[in-house]
C-alpha positions in Angstrom: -22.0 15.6 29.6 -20.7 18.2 28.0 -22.0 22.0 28.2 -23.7 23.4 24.8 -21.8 26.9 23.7 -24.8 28.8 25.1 -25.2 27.3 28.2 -21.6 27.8 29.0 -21.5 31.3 27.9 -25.0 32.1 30.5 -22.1 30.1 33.1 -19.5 32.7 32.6 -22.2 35.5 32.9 -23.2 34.3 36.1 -19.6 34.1 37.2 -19.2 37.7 36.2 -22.3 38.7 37.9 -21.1 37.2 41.3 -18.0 38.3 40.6 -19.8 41.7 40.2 -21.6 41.1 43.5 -18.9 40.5 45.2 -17.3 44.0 43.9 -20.7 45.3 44.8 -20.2 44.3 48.6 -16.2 45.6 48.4 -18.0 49.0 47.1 -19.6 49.1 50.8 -23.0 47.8 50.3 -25.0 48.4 53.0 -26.3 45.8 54.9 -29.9 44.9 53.7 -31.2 41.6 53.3 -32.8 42.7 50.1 -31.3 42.7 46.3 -32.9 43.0 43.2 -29.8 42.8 41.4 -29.8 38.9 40.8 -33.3 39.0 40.1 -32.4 41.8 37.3 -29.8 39.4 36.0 -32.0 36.6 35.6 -35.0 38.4 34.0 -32.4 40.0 31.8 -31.1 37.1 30.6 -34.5 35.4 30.4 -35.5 38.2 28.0 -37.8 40.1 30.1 -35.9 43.7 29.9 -39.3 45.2 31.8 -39.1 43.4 34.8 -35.0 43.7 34.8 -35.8 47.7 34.2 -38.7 47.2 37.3 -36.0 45.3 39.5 -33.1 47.8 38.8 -34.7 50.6 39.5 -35.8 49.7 43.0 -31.9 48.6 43.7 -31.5 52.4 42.7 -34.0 53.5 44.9 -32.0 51.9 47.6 -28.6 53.7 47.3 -30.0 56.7 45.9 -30.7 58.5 49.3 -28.9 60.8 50.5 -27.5 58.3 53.1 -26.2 56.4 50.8 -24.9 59.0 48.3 -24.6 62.4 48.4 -22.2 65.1 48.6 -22.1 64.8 52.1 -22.3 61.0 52.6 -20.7 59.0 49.9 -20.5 55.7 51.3 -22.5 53.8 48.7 -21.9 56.2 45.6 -20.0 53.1 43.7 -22.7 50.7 44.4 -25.3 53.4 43.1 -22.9 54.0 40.2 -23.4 50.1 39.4 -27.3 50.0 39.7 -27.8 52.9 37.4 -25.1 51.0 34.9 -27.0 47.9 35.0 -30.6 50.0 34.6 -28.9 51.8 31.5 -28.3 48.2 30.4 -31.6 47.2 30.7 -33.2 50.1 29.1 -30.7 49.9 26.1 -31.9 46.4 25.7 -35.8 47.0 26.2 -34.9 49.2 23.2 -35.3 52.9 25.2 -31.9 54.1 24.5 -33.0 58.1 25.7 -33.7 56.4 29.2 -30.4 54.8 29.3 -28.7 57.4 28.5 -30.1 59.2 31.2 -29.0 56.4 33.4 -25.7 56.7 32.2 -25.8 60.2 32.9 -26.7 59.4 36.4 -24.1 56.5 36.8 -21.2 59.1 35.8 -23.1 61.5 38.7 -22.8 58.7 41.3 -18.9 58.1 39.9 -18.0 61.3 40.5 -18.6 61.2 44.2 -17.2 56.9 44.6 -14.2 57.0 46.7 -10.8 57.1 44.4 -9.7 53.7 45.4 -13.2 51.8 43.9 -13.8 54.8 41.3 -11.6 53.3 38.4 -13.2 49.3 38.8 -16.5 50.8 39.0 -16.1 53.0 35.9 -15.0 50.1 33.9 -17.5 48.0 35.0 -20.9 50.6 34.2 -19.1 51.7 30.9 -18.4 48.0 30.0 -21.6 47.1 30.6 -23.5 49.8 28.9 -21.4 49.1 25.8 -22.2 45.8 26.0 -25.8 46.7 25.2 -25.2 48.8 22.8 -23.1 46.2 21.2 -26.2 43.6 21.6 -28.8 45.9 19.8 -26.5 46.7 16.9 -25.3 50.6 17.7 -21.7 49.2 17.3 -20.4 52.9 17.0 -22.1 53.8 20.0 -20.8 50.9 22.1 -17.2 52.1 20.8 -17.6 56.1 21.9 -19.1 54.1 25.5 -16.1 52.4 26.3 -13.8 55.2 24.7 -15.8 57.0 26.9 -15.0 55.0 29.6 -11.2 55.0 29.0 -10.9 58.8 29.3 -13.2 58.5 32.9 -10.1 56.7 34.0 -12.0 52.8 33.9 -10.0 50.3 34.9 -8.8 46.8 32.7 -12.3 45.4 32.8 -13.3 47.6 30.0 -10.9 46.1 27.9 -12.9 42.4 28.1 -15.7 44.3 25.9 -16.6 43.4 22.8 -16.6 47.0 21.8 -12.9 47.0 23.3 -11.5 43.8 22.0 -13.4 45.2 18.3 -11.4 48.9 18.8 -8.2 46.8 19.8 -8.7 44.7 16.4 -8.7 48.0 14.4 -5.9 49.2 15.9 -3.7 46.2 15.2 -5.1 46.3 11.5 -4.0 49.7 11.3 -0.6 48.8 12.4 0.2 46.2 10.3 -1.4 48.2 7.2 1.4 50.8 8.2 4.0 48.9 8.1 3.0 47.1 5.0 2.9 50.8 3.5 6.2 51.1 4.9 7.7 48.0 3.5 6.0 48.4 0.0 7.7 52.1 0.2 9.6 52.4 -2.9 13.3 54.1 -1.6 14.4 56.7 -4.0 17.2 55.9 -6.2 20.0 58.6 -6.3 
């Protein structure tokens, strides 16, 4: 039987999102037994941003102490970094961009204080996804200064699989060949 376009495409995210998870874990989650960050997911995707906002914030709450991050202890700053991307996501798409920017705000808090050797995967992964959102509800300039953004906090490649990204990348490559049409079409003086 073979997949419809959508259902496929709600396959890759979930890939991506355990793929996410697993990053999450490589980020040095702490060991709990309890997540809300698949739940978030799948009340995202089922459409109900307020219950994804709900479930985000309490996986904030759980990395946002100051055993888990904070200038002194900085073990989980990467995961906490992710949560409050994905809680900007949500707002963004529940239509409160002010509350996701103060997410985002507080995701690039949480980067600062990530270990260097996770900080550039989990910079490309919040500003991806916050640009995602943005893309989604139509602020297509906004989504472009996120992951532009994002580029100049030192994310890594995954901030290039955007559709902001692969849209800014487009541009530039139409840019290019319009230059060197220009170039071509140059008429050379005749001495």
């Amino acid at each position: 039987m073979d997949a419809t376009p959508g259902s496929r495409q709600r396959g890759r995210v979930r890939l991506v999102a355990r793929l996410a998870g697993l990053v999450v874990g490589a980020l040095g989650t702490a060991c709990s037994s309890t997540s809300y960050d698949g739940a978030a997911i799948d009340a995202s995707w089922a459409g109900d941003q307020t219950a994804a906002i709900g479930l985000a914030k309490k996986e904030v709450a759980r990395f946002s102490t100051p055993e888990q991050c904070s200038p002194a202890r900085t073990i989980n700053c990467g995961t906490l970094a992710l949560a409050y991307g994905s809680l900007a996501e949500y707002q963004i798409l529940g239509g409160d961009k002010a509350a996701g920017e103060i997410s985002l705000r507080e995701a690039k808090a949480a980067l600062g204080m990530t270990a260097r050797d996770n900080q550039a995967s989990a910079t490309g992964m919040v500003f991806r996804g916050v640009s995602e959102a943005y893309w989604k509800t139509g602020d297509k300039a906004r989504a472009r200064t996120v992951i532009e953004d994002g580029r100049a906090a030192g994310g890594d490649e995954w901030l290039l699989s955007s559709s902001a990204a692969q849209a800014i990348l487009q541009d530039k490559a139409r840019a290019r060949r319009q230059a060197a049409a220009d170039d071509d079409s140059t008429p050379v003086p005749v001495r």
